[in-house]
VEXDREN-2710 file (C-alpha; in Angstrom, 1 decimal):
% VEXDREN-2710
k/r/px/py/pz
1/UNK/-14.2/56.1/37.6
2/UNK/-17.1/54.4/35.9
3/UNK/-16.3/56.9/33.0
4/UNK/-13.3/56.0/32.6
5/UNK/-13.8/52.5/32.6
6/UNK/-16.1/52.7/30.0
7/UNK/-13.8/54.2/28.0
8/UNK/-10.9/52.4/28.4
9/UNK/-13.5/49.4/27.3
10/UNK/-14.2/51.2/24.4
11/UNK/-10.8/51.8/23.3
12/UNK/-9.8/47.5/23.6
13/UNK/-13.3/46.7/21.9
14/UNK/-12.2/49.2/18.7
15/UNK/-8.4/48.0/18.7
16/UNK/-9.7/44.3/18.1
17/UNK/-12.1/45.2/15.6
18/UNK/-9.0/47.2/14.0
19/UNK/-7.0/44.4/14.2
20/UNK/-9.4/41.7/13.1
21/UNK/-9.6/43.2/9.4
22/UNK/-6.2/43.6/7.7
23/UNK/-6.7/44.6/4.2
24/UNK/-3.4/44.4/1.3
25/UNK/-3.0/43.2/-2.0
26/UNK/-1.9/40.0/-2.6
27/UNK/1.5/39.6/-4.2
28/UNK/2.6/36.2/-3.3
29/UNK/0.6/32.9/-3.0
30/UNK/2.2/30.1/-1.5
31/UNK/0.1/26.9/-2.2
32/UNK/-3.7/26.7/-2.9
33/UNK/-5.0/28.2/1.1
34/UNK/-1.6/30.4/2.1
35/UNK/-0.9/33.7/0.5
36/UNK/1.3/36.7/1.8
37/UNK/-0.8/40.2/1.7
38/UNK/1.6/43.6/1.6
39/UNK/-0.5/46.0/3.6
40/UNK/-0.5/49.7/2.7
41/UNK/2.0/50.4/5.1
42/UNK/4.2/47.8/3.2
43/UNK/3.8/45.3/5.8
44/UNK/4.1/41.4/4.6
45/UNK/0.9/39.2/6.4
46/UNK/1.3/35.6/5.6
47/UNK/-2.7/34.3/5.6
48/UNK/-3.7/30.8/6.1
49/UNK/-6.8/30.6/4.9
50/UNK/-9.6/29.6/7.2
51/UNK/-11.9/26.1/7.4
52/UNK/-11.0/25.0/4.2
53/UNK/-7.9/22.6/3.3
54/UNK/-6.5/22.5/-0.3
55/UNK/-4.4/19.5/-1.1
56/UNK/-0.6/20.1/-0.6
57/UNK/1.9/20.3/-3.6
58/UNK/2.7/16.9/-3.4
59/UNK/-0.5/15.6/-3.8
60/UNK/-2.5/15.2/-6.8
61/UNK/-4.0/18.6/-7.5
62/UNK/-1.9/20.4/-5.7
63/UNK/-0.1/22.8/-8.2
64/UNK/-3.7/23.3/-9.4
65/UNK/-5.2/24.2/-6.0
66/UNK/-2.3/27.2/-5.9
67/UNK/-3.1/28.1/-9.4
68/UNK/-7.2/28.3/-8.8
69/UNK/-6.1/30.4/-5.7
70/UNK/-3.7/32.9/-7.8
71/UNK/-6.6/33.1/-10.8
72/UNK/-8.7/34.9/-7.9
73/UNK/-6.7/37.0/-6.0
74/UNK/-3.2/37.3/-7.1
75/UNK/-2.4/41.3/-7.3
76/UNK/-5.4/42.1/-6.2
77/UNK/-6.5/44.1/-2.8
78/UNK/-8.4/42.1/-0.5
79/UNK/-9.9/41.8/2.9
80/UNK/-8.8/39.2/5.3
81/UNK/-10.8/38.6/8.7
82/UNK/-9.1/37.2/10.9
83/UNK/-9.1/37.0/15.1
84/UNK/-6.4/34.3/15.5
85/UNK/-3.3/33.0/14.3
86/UNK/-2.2/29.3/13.8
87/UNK/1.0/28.0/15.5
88/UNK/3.3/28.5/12.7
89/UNK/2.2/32.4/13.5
90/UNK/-0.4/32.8/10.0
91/UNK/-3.3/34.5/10.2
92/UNK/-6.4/32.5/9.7
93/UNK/-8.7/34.2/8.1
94/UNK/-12.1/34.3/5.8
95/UNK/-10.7/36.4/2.8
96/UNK/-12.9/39.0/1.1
97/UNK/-12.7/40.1/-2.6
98/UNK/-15.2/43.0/-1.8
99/UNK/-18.4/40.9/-1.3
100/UNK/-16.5/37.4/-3.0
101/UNK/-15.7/35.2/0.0
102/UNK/-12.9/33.5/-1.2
103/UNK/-13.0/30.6/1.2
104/UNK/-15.8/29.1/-0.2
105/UNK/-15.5/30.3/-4.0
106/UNK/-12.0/27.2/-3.6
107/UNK/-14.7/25.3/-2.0
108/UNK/-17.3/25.8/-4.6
109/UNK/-14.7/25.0/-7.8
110/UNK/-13.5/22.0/-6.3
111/UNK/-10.5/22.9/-5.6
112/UNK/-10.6/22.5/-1.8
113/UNK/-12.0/20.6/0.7
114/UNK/-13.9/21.4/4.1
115/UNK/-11.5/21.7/6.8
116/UNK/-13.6/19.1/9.3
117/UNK/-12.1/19.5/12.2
118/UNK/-11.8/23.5/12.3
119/UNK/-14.9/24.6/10.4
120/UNK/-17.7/26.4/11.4
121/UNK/-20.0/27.3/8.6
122/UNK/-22.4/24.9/7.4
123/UNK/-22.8/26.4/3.9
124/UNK/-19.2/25.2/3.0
125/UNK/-20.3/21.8/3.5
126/UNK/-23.3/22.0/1.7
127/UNK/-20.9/23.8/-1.2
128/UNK/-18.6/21.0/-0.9
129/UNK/-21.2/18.6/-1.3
130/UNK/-22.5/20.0/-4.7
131/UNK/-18.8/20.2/-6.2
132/UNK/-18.4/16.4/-5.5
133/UNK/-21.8/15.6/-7.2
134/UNK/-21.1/17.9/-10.5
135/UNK/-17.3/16.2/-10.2
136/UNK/-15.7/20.0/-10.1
137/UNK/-11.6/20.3/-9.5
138/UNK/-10.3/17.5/-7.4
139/UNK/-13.5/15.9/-7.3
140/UNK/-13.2/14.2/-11.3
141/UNK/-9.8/12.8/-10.1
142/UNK/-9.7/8.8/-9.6
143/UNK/-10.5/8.6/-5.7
144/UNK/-7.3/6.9/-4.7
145/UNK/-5.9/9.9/-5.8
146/UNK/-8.8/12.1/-3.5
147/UNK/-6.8/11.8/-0.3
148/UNK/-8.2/14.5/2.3
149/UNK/-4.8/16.7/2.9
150/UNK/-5.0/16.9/6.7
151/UNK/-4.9/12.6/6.2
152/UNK/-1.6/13.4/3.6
153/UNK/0.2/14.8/5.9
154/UNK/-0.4/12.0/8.7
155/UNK/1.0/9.5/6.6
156/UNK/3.9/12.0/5.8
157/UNK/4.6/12.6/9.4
158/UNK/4.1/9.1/10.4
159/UNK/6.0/7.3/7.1
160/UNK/9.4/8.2/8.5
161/UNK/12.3/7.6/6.5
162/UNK/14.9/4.7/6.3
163/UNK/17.6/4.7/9.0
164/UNK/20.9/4.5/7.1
165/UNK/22.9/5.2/10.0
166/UNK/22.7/5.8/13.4
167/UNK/22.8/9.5/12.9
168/UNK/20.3/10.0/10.8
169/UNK/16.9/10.3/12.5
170/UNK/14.0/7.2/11.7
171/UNK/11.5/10.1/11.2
172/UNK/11.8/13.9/10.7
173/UNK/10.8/15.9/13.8
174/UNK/9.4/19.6/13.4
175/UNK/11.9/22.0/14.7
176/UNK/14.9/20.2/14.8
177/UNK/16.3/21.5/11.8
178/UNK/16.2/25.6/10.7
179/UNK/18.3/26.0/7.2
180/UNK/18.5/24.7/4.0
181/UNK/22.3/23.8/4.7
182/UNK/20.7/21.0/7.0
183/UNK/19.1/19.5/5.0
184/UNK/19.8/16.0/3.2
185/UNK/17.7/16.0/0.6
186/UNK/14.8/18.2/-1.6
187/UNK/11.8/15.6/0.2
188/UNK/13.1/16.1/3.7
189/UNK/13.4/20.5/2.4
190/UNK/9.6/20.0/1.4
191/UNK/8.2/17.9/4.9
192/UNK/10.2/21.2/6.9
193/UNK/8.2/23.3/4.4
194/UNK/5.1/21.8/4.0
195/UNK/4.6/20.0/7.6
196/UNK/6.6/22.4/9.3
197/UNK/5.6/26.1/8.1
198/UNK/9.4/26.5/7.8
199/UNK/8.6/29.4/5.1
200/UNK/12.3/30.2/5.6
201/UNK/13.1/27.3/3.0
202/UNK/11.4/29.3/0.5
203/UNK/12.9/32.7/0.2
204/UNK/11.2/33.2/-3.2
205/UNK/7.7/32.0/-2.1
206/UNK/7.6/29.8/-5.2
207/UNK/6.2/26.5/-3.5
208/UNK/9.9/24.9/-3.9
209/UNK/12.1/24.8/-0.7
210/UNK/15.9/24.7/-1.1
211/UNK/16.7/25.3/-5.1
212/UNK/19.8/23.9/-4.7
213/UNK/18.5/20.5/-3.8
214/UNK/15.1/20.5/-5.2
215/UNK/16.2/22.4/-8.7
END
């Protein structure tokens, strides 16, 4: 009995170590910390990338944040560590370009910052610091433009949007619209997108929900 315990203890312990690496090449990146990996079994990971926050494409440097991103791993095969996924169901993860941590090399440019509230590792701090001082990426932008991303979205969520009749909602709520059909315009298409992880929006993975209303 003790036998097979062990055993069967063994076998869970290597099925999560299996399942914490997932290694594919990258072939679409969403904005400057979400990417999609195709595994070699042709299998389409979306990865959020973990402890680090890049600022959205609304903000100021936020098409550059994707394109920094891309410049490092786009077509290439990577590592991603991962033991969790977040609640729009990405796996966060600290990416690997063999020994390249990918995490910190955005940190390390400037072009993202330090995810406060979920990171761990003091060096990204410490590498976050020293971009700021040498004014790297985001960090040589005015600093009324260098609003944190997490803060952003806040205001986005909490901003609402003009009531122009009584059936139109004051604010937009996560999940209480699905397709591009219901939407009423590109900026409500990009809160579903961007807020809501409603990747659905953006068939193409191109960053730009709805092409009908945003073209």
């Amino acid at each position: 009995m003790k036998k097979i315990l062990i055993l069967l203890i063994t076998g869970l312990l290597s099925a999560f170590s299996w399942a914490d690496d997932i290694t594919g090449r990258v072939v679409s990146v969403h904005d400057g910390d979400t990417l999609i990996l195709l595994t070699p079994e042709q299998k389409q990971i979306k990865i959020r990338l973990a402890e680090i926050d890049t600022p959205e494409i609304g903000q100021p440097y936020g098409n550059k944040a994707k394109k920094a991103l891309s410049d490092l791993v786009f077509d290439k095969t990577l590592t991603a560590r991962s033991n969790k996924k977040d609640r729009y169901g990405r796996f966060l993860a600290n990416l690997y370009l063999g020994e390249v941590w990918i995490n910190a090399e955005m940190v390390k440019q400037g072009d993202a910052w330090v995810y406060r509230q979920y990171s761990r590792d003091p060096r990204l701090l410490a590498f976050e610091k020293k971009a700021q001082e040498e004014k790297k990426g985001l960090w040589a932008l005015p600093e009324s433009q260098r609003v944190p991303p997490w803060e952003w979205r806040k205001s986005r969520r909490t901003q609402g949007k003009p009531t122009a009749s009584a059936s139109e909602p004051a604010q937009w709520t996560c999940g209480a619209k699905r397709t591009c059909s219901q939407m009423t315009s590109c900026e409500e298409a990009r809160f579903y997108l961007q807020q809501c992880g409603l990747s659905a929006l953006d068939r193409n993975q191109d960053g730009v929900p709805c092409e009908k209303l945003c073209s």
